[in-house]
Gaussian input, Z-matrix of N, CA and C with variables (Angstrom, degrees):
# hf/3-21g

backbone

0 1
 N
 C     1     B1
 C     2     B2     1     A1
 N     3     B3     2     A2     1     D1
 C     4     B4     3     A3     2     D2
 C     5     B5     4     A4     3     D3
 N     6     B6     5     A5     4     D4
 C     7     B7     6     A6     5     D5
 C     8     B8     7     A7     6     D6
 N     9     B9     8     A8     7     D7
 C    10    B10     9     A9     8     D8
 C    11    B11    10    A10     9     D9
 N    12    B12    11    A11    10    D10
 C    13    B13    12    A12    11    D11
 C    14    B14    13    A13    12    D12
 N    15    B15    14    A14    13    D13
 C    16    B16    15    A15    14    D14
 C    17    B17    16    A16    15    D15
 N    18    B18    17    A17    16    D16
 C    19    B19    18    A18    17    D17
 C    20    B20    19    A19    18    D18
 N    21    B21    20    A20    19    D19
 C    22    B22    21    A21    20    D20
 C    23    B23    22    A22    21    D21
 N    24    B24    23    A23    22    D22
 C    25    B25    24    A24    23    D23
 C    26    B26    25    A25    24    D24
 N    27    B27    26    A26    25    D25
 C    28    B28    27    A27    26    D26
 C    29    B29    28    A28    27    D27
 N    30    B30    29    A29    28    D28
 C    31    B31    30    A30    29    D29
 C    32    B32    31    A31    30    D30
 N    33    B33    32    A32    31    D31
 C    34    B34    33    A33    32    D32
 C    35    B35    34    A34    33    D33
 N    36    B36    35    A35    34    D34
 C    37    B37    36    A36    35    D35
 C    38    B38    37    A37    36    D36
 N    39    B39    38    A38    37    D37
 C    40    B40    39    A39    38    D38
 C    41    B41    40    A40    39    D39
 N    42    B42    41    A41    40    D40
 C    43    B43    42    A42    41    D41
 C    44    B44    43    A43    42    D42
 N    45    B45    44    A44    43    D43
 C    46    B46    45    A45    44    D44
 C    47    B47    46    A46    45    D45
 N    48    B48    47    A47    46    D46
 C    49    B49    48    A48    47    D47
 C    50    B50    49    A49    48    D48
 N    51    B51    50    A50    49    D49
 C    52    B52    51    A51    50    D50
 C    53    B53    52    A52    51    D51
 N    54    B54    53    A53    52    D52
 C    55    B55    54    A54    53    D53
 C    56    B56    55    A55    54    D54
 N    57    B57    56    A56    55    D55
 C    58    B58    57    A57    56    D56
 C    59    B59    58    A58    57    D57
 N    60    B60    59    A59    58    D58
 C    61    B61    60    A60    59    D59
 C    62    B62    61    A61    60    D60
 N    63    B63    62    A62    61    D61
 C    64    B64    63    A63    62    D62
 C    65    B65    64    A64    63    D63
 N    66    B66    65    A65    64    D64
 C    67    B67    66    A66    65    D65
 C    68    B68    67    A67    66    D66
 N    69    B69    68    A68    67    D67
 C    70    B70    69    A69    68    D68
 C    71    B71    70    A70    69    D69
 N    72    B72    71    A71    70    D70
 C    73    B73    72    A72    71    D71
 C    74    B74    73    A73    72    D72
 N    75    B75    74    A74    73    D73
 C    76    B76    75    A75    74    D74
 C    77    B77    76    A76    75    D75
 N    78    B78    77    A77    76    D76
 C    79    B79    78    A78    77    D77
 C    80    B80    79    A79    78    D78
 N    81    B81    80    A80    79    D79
 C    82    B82    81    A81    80    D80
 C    83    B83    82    A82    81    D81
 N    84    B84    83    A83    82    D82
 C    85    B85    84    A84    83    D83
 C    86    B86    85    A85    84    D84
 N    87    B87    86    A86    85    D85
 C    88    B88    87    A87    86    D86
 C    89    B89    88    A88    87    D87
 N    90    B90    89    A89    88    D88
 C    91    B91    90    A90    89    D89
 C    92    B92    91    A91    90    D90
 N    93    B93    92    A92    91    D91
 C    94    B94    93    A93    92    D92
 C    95    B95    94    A94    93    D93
 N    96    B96    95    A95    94    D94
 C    97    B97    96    A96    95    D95
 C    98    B98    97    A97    96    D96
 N    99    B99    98    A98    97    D97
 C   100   B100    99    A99    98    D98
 C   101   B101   100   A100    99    D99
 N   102   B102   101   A101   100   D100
 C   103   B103   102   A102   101   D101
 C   104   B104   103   A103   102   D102
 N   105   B105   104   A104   103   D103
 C   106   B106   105   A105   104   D104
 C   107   B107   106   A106   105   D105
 N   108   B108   107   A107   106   D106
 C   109   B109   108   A108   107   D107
 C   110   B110   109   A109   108   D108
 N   111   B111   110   A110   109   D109
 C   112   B112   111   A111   110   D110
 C   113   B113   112   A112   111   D111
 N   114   B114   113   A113   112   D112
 C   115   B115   114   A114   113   D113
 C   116   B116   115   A115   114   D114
 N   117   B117   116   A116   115   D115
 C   118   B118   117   A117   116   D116
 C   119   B119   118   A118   117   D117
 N   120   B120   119   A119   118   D118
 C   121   B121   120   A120   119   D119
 C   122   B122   121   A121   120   D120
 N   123   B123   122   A122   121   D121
 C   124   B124   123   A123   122   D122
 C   125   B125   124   A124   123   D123
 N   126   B126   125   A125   124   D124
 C   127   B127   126   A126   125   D125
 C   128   B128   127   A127   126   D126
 N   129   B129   128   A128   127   D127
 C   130   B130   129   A129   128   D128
 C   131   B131   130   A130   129   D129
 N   132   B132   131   A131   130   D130
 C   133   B133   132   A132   131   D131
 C   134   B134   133   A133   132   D132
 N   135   B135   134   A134   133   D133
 C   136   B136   135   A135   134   D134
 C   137   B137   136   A136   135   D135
 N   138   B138   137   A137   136   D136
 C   139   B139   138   A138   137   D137
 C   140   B140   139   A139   138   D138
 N   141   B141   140   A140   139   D139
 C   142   B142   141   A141   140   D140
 C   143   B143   142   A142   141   D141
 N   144   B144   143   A143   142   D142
 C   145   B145   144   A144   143   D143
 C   146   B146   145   A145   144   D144
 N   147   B147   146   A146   145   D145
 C   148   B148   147   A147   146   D146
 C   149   B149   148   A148   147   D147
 N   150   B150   149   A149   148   D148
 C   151   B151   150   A150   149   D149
 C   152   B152   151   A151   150   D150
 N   153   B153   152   A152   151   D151
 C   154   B154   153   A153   152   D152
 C   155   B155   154   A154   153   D153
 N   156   B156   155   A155   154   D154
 C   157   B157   156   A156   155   D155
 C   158   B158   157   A157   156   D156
 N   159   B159   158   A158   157   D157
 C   160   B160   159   A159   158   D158
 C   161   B161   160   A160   159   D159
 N   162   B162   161   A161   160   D160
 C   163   B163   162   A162   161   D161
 C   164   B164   163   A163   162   D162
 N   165   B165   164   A164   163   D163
 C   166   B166   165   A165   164   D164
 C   167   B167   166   A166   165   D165
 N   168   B168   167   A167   166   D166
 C   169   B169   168   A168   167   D167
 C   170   B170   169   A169   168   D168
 N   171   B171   170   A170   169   D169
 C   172   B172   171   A171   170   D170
 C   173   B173   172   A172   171   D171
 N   174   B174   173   A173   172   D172
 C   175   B175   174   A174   173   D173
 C   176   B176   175   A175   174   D174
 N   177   B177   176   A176   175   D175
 C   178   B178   177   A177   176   D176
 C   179   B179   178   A178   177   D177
 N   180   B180   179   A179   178   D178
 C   181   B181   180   A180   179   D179
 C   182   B182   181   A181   180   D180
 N   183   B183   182   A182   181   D181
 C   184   B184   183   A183   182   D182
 C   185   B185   184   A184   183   D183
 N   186   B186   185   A185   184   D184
 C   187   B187   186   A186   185   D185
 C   188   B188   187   A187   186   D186
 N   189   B189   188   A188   187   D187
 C   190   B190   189   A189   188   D188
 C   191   B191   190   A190   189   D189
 N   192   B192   191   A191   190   D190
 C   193   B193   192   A192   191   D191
 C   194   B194   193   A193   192   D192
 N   195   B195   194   A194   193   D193
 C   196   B196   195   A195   194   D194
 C   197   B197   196   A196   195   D195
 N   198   B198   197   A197   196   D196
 C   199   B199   198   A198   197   D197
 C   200   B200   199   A199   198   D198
 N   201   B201   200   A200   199   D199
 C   202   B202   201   A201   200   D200
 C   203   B203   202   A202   201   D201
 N   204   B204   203   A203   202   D202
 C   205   B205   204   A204   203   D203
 C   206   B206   205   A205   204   D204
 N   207   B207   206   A206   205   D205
 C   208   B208   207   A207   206   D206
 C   209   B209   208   A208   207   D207
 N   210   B210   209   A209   208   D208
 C   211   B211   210   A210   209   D209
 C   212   B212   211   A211   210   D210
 N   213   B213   212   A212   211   D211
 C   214   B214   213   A213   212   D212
 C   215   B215   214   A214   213   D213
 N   216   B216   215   A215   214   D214
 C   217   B217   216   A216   215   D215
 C   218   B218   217   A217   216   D216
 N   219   B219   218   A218   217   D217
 C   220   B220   219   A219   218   D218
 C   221   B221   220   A220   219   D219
 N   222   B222   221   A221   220   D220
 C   223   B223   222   A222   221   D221
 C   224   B224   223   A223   222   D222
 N   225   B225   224   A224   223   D223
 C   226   B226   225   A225   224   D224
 C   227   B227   226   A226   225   D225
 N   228   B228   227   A227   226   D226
 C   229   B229   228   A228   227   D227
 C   230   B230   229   A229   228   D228
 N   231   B231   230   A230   229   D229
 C   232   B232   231   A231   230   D230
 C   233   B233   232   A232   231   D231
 N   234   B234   233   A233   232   D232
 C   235   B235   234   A234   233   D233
 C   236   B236   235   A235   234   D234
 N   237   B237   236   A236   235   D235
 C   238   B238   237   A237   236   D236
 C   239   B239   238   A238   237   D237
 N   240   B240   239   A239   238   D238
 C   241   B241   240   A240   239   D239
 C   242   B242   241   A241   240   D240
 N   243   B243   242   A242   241   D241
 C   244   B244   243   A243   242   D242
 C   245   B245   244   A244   243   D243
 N   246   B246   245   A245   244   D244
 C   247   B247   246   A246   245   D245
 C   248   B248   247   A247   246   D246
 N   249   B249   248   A248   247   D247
 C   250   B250   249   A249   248   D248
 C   251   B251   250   A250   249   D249
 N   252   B252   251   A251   250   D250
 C   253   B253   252   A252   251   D251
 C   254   B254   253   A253   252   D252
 N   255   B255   254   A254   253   D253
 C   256   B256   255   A255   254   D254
 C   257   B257   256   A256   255   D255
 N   258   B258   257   A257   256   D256
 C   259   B259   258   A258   257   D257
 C   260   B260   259   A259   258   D258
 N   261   B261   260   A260   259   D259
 C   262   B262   261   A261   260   D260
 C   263   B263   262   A262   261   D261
 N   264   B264   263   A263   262   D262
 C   265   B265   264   A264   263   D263
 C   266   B266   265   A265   264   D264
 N   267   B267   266   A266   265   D265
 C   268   B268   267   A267   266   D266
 C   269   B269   268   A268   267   D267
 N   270   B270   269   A269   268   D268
 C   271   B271   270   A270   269   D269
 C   272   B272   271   A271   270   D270
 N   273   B273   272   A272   271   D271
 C   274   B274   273   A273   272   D272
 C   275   B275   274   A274   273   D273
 N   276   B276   275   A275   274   D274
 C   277   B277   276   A276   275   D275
 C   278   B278   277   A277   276   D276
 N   279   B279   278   A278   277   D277
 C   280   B280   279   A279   278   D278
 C   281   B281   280   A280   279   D279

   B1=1.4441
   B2=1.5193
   B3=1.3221
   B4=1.8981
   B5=1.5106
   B6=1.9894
   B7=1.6191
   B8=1.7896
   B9=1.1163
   B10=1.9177
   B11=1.4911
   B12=1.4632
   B13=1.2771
   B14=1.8447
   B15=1.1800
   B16=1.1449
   B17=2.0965
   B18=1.0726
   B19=1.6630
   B20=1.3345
   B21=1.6497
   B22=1.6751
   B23=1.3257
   B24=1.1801
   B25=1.6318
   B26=1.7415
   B27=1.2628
   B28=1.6230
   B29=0.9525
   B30=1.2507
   B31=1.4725
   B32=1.4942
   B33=1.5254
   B34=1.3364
   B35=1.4912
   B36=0.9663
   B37=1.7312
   B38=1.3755
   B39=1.4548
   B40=1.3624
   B41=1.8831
   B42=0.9238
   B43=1.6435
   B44=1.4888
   B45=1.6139
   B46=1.3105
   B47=1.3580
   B48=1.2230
   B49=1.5695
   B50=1.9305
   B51=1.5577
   B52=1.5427
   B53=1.9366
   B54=1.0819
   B55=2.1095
   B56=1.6499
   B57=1.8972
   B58=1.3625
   B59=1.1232
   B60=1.3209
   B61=1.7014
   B62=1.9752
   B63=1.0971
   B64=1.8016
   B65=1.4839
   B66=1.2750
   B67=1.8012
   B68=1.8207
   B69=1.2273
   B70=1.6340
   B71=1.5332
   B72=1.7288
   B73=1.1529
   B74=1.5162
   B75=1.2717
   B76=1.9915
   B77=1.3408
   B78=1.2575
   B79=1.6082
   B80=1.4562
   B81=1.3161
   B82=2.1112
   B83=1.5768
   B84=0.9974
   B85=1.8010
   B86=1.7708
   B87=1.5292
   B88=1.1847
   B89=1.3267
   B90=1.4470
   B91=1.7557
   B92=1.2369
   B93=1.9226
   B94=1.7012
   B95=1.1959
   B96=1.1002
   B97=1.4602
   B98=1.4163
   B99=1.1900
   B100=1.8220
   B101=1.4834
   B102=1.0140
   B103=1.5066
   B104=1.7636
   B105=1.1425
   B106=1.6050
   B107=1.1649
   B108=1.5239
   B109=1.5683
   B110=1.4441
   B111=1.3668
   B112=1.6916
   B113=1.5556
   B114=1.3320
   B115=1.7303
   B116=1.7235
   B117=1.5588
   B118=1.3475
   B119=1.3200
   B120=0.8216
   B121=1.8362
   B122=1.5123
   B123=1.5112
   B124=1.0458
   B125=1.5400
   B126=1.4589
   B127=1.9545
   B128=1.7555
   B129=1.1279
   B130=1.5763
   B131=1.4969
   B132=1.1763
   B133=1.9719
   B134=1.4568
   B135=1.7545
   B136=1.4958
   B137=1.5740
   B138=0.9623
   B139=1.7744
   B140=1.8451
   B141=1.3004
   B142=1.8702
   B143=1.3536
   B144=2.0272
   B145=1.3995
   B146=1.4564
   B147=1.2833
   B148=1.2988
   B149=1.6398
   B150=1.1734
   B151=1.6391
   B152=2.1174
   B153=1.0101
   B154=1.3593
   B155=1.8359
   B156=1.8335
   B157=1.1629
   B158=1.5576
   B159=1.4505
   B160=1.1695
   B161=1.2843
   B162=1.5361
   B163=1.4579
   B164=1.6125
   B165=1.1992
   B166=1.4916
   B167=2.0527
   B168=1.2818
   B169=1.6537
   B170=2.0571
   B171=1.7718
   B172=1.0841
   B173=1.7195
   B174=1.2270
   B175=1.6091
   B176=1.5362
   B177=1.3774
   B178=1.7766
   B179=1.5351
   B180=1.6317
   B181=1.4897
   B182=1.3387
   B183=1.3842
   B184=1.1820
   B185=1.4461
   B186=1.4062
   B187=1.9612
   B188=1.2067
   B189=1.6982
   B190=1.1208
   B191=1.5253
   B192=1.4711
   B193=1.5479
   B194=1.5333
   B195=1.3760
   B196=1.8288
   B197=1.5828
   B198=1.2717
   B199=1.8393
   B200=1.6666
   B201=1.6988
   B202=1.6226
   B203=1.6336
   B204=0.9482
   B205=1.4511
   B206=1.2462
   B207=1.7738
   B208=1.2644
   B209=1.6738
   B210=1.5541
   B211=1.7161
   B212=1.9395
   B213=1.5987
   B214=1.4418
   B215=1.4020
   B216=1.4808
   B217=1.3110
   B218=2.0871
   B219=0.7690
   B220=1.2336
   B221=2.1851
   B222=1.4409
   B223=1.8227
   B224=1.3822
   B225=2.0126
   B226=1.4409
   B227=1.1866
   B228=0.9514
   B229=1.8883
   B230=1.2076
   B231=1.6371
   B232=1.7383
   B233=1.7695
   B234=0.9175
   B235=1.4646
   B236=1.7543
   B237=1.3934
   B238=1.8638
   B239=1.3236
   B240=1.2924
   B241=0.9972
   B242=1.6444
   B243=1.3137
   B244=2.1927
   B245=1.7397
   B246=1.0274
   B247=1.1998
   B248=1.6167
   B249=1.4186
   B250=1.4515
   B251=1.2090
   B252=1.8910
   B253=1.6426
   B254=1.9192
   B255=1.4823
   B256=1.3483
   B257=1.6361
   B258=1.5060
   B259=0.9608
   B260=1.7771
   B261=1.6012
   B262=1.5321
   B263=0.8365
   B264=1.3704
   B265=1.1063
   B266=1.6087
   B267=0.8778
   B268=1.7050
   B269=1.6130
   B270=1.0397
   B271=1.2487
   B272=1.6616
   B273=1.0393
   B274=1.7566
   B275=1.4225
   B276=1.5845
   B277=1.7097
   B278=1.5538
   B279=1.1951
   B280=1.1382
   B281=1.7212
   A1=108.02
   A2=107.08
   A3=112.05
   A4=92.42
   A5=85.14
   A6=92.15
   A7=101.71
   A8=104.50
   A9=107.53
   A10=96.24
   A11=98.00
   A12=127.52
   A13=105.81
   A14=110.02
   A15=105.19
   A16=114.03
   A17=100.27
   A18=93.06
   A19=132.69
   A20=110.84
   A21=95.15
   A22=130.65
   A23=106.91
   A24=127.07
   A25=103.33
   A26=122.41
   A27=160.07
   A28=124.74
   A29=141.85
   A30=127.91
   A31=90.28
   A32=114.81
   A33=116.39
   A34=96.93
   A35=116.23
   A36=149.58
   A37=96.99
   A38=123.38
   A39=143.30
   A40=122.64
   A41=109.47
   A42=84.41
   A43=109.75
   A44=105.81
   A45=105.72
   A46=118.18
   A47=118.11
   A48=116.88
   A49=89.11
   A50=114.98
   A51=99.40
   A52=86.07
   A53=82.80
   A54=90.64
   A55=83.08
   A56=102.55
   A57=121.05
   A58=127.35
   A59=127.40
   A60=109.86
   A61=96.31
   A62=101.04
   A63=99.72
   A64=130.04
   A65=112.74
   A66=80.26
   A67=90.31
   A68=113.87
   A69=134.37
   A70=105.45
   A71=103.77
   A72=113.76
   A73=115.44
   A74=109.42
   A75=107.51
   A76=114.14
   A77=122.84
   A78=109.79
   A79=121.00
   A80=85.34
   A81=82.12
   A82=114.37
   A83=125.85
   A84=138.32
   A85=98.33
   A86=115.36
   A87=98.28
   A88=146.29
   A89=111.66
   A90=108.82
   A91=120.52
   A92=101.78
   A93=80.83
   A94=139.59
   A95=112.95
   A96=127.29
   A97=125.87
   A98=107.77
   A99=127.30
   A100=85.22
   A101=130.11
   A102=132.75
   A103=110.19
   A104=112.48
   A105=112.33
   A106=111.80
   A107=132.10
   A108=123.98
   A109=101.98
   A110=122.38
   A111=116.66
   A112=105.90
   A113=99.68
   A114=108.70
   A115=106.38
   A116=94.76
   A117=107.43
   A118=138.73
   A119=126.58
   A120=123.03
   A121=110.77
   A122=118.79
   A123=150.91
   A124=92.70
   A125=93.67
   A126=104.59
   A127=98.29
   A128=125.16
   A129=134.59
   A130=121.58
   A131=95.52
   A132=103.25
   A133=86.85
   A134=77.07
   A135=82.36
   A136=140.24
   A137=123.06
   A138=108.51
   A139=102.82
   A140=84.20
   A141=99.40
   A142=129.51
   A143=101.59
   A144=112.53
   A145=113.90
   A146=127.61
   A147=109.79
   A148=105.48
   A149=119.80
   A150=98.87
   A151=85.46
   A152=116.98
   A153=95.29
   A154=110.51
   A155=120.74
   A156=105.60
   A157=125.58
   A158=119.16
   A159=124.14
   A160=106.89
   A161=122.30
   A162=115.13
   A163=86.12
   A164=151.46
   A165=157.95
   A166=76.57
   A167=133.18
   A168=129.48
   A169=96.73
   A170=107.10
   A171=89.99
   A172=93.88
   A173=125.59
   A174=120.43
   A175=126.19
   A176=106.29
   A177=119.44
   A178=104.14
   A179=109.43
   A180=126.62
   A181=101.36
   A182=139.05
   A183=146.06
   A184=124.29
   A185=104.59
   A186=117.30
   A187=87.74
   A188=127.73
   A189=125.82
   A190=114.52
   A191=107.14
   A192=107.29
   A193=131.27
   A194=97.28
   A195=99.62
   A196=106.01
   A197=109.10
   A198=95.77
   A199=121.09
   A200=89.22
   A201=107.30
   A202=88.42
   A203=115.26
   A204=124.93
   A205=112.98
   A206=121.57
   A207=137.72
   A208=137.22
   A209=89.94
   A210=108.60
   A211=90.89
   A212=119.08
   A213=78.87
   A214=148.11
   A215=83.64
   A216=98.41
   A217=94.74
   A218=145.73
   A219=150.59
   A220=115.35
   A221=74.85
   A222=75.87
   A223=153.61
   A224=88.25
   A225=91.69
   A226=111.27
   A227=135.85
   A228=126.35
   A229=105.43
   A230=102.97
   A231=120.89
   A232=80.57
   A233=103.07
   A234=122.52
   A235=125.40
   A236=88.77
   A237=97.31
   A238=111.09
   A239=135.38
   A240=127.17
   A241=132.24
   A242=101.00
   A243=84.75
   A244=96.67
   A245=138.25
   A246=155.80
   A247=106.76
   A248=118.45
   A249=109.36
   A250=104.44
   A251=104.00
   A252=111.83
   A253=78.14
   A254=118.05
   A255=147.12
   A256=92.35
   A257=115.94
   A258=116.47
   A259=101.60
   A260=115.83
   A261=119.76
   A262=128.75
   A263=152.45
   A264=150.98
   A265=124.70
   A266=138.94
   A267=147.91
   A268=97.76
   A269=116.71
   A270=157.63
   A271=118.62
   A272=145.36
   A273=128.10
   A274=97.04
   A275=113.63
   A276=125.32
   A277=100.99
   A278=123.04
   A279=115.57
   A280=105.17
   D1=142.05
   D2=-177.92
   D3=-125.58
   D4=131.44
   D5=165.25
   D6=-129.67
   D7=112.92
   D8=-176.61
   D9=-108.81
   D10=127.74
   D11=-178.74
   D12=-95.86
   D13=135.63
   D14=-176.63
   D15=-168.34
   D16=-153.49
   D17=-157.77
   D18=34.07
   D19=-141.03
   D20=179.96
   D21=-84.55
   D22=106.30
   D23=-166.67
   D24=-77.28
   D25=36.64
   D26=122.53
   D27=-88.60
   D28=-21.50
   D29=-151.03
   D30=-114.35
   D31=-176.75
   D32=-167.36
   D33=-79.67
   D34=156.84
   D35=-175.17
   D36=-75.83
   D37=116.45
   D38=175.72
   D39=-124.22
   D40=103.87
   D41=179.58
   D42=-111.17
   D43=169.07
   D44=-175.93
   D45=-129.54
   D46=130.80
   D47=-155.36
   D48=-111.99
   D49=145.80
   D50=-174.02
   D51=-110.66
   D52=-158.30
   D53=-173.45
   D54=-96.06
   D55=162.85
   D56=160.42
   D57=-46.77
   D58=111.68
   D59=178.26
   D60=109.98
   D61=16.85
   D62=-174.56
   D63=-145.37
   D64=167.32
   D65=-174.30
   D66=-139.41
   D67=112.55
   D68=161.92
   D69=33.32
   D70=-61.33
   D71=-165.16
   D72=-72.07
   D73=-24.85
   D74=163.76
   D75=-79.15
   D76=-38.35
   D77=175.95
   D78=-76.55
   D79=-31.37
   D80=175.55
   D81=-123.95
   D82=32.68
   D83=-179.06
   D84=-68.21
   D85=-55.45
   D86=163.79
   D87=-48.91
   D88=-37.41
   D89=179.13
   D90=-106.81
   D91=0.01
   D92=-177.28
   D93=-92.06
   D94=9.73
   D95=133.15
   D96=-20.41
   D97=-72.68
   D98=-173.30
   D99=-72.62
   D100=-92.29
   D101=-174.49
   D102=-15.18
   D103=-53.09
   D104=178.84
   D105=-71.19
   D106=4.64
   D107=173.16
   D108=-99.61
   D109=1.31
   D110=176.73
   D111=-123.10
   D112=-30.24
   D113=-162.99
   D114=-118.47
   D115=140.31
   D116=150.34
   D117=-56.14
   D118=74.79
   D119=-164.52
   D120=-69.81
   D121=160.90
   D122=-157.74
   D123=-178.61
   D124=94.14
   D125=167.73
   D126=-102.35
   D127=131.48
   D128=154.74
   D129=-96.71
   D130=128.52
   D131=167.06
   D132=-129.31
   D133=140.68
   D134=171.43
   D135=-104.11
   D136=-159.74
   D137=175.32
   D138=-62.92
   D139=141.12
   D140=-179.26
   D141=78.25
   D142=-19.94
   D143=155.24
   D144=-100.32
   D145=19.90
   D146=-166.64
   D147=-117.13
   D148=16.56
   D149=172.23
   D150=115.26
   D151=-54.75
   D152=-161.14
   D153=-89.94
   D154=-162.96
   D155=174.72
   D156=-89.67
   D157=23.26
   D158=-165.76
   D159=-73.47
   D160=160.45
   D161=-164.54
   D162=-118.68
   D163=151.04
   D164=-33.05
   D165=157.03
   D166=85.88
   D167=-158.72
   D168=-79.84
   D169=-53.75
   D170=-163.54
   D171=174.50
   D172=130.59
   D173=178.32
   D174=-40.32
   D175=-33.31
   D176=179.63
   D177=-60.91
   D178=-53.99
   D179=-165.89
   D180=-68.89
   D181=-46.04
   D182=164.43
   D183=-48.23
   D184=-44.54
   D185=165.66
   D186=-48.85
   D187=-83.81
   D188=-134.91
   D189=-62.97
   D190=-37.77
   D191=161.68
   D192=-43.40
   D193=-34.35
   D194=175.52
   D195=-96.05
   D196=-13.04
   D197=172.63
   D198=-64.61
   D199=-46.63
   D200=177.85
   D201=-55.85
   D202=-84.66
   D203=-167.98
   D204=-5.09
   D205=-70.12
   D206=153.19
   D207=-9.45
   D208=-58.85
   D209=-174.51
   D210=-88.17
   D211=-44.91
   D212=174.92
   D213=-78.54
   D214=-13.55
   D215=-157.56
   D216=-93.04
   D217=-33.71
   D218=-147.04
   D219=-159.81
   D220=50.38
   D221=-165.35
   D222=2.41
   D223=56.40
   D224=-173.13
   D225=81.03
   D226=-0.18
   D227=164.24
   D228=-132.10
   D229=165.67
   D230=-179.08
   D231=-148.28
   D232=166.61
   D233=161.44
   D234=-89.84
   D235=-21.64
   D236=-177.52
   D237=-166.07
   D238=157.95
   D239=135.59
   D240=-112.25
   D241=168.65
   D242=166.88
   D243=-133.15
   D244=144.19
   D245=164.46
   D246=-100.52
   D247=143.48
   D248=171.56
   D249=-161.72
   D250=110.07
   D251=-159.97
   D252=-153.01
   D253=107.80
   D254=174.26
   D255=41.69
   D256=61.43
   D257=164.60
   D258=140.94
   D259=-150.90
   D260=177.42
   D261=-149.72
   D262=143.33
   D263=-175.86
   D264=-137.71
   D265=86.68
   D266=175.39
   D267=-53.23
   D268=119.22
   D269=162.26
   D270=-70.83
   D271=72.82
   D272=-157.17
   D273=-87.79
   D274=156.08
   D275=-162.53
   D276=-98.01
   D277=164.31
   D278=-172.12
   D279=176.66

């Protein structure tokens, strides 16, 4: 699993989850650009989309990878999320 951190690594903490079957950079290649001049990014690909030979295990196994991810890496908080699976959904942090 790949999580690349990027833009303003000031700004509030955003991550970006892409749809099944995809990798970050096709669902959000267009804005993240603009997005990284306000937001902290956290782009995810997941296993089997991310560059290596891992095969893609199962949505639960994948949660749990980005939960851990979360609490170590950024103590358990984000400020937002966006999901984007035949469409989008903003997620607010809390």
């Amino acid at each position: 699993m790949q999580f690349d951190e990027k833009g303003n690594l000031s700004g509030k903490t955003l991550m970006l989850l892409p749809g099944t079957a995809c990798d970050y950079q096709t669902n959000f290649g267009t804005v993240l650009e603009r997005l990284g001049e306000k937001y902290h990014l956290i782009c995810v690909n997941y296993d089997g989309f991310d560059g290596s030979d891992t095969i893609f295990p199962d949505m639960i196994t994948v949660t749990e990878k980005i939960e851990k991810y979360i609490k170590e890496k950024h103590g358990g908080r984000l400020d937002g999320a966006i999901g984007s699976s035949l469409g989008s959904t903003f997620f607010p942090g809390g």
